[in-house]
N, C-alpha and C positions, 0 to 999 in steps of 0.2 A: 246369173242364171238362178231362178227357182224351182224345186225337185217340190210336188205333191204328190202326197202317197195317201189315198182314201182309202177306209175300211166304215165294217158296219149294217152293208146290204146284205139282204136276204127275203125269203119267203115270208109273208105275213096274208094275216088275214083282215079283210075289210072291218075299218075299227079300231084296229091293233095301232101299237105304234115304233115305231123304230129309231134307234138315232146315227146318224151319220159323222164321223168324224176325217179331217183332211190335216195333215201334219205336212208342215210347211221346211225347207231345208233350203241353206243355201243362201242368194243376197235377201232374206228376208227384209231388210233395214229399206230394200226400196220399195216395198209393197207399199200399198194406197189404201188399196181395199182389197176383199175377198169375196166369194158367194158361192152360191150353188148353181148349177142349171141342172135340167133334163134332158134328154132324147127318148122317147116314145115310136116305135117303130113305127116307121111310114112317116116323121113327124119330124118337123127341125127342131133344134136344139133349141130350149127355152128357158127366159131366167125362172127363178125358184126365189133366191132369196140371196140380198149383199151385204152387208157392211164394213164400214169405213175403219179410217184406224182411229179417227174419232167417235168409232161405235153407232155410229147414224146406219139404221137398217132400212131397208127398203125389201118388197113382198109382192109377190104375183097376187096378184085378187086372186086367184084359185085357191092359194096358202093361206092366206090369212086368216089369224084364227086358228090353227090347226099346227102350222110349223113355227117355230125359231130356231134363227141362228146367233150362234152365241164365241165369243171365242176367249180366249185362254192365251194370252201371252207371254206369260212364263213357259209354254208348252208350245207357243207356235202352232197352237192350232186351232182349228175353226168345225163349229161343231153347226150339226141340223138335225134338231127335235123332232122330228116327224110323229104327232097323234090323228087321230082318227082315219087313218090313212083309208084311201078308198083305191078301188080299181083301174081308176084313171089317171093314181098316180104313177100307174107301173112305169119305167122307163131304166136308161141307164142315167146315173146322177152322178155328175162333173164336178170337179172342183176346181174352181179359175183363182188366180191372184193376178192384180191388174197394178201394173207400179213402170215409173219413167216411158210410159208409152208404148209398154210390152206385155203383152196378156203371155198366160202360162197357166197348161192347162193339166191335171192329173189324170189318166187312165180310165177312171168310170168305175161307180160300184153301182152293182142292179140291184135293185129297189121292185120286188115284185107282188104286187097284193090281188091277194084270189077273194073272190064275193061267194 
């Protein structure tokens, strides 16, 4: 089992930038990869941004440019840059680890930006 605990969300304004971080516990040795998603109300869940444990990142065309994710393994955790943030990024933002054929997902921190 893997336990994620994300913090970081808040109110921001169009512009602004915020960073998200997701702290990882547990059989972390099986993870693969990590990322981010969204939920946008009225809206399915969507990726945001992943990388591997070989560090290879992959970006929603909407991010790019504007987010990275980065991470920290000494700390087990996985971080998302968010600059110029706009209104349409508002949503709640997931944090997934994907390892032995088993996704695991954290709680959700809201990510809310006013224009």
């Amino acid at each position: 089992q893997v336990q994620l605990v994300e913090s970081g969300g808040g109110l921001v304004q169009a512009g602004g930038s915020l960073r998200l971080s997701c702290a990882a516990s547990g059989s972390i040795f099986s993870i693969n990869a990590m990322g981010w998603y969204r939920q946008a109300p009225g809206k399915q869940r969507e990726l945001v941004a992943t990388i591997t444990s070989g560090d290879s990142t992959n970006y929603a065309d909407s991010v790019k440019g504007r987010f990275t994710i980065s991470r920290d393994n000494a700390e087990n955790t996985v971080y998302l840059q968010m600059n110029s943030l706009k209104p349409e990024d508002t949503g709640v933002y997931y944090c997934n680890a994907y390892g032995n054929g088993f996704d695991y997902w954290g709680q959700g921190t809201q990510v809310t930006v006013s224009s």
